[in-house]
VEXLUMBA-432299 format. One line per field, with one value per residue (C-alpha): residue number from 1; x negated, y, z. Coordinates in steps of 0.2 Angstrom, whole numbers, plus 5000, padded with zeros to 4 digits. Layout:
N
resi: NUM,...
xx: X,...
yy: Y,...
zz: Z,...
//
This chain:
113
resi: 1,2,3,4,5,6,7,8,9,10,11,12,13,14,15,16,17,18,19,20,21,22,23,24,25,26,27,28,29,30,31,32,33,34,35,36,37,38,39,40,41,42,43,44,45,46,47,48,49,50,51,52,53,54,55,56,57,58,59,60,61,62,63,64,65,66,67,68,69,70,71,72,73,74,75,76,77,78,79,80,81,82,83,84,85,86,87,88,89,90,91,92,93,94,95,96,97,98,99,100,101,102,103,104,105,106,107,108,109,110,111,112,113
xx: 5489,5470,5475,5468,5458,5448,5439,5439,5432,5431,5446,5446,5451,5456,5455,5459,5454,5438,5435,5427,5422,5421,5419,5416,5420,5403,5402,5389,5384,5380,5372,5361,5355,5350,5344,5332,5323,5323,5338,5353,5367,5379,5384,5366,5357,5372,5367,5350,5355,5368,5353,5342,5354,5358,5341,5338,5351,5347,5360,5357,5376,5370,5387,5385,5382,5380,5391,5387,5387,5378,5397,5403,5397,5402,5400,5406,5407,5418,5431,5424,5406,5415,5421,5405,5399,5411,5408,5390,5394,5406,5392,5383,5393,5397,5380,5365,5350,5358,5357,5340,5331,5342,5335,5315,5317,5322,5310,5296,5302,5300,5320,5329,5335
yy: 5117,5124,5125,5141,5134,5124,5141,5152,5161,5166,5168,5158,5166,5160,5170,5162,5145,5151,5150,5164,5163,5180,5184,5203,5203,5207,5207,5216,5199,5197,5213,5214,5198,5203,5220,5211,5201,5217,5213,5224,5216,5212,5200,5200,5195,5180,5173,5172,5163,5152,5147,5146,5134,5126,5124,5116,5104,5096,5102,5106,5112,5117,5124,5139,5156,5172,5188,5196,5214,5226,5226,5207,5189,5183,5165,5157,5140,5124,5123,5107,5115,5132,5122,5116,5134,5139,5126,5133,5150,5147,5136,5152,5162,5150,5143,5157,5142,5138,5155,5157,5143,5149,5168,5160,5149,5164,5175,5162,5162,5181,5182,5190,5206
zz: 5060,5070,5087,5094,5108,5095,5089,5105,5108,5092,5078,5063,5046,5030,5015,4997,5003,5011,5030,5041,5062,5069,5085,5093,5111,5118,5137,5148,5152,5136,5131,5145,5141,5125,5131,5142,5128,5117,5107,5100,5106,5095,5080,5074,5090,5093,5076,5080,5096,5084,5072,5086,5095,5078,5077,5096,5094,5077,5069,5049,5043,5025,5021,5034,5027,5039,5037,5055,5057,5071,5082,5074,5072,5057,5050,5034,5029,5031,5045,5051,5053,5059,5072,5077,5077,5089,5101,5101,5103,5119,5127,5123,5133,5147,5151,5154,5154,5135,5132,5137,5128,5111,5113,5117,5100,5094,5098,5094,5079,5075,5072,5087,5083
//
């Protein structure tokens, strides 16, 4: 049995033996964050930030396969990498420096929307 706190903020889906993370809570936080670097909001800009962070912290999960949306972030893969994922996305949320260093890798990259 997932305990529920192990994924949140996000939800953890299963679907014919296949895992999905979604996640579409967006907060004004959040959003203004992302309006202030030029980005949508939304489940596009928090993958760029997810990769980004993936990215920062050396973290190469090749099992992941993005299915965000303009209003959802959406993430495929295996529950034990989806779990990881999670972990990134509520440090994402919680702590604004982290957020800031994942949107400028981002950005110098060329990928956030």
């Amino acid at each position: 049995m997932v305990e529920k706190d192990e994924f949140s903020p996000c939800a953890l889906h299963e679907y014919k033996g296949e895992f999905s993370l979604l996640f579409d809570r967006f907060d004004n936080d959040f959003m203004d964050r992302a309006e202030k670097h030029k980005g949508t909001g939304g489940g596009h800009t928090l993958q760029a930030m997810v990769e980004a962070a993936l990215q920062i912290e050396g973290l190469d999960l090749p099992n992941l396969e993005p299915a965000s949306e303009g209003s959802m972030f959406s993430m495929r893969g295996e529950k034990s990498s989806l779990k990881i994922v999670a972990g990134i996305v509520r440090k994402l949320l919680s702590d604004p420096d982290y957020a800031e260093a994942a949107i400028a890798h981002s950005v110098a990259q060329g990928l956030f929307d």
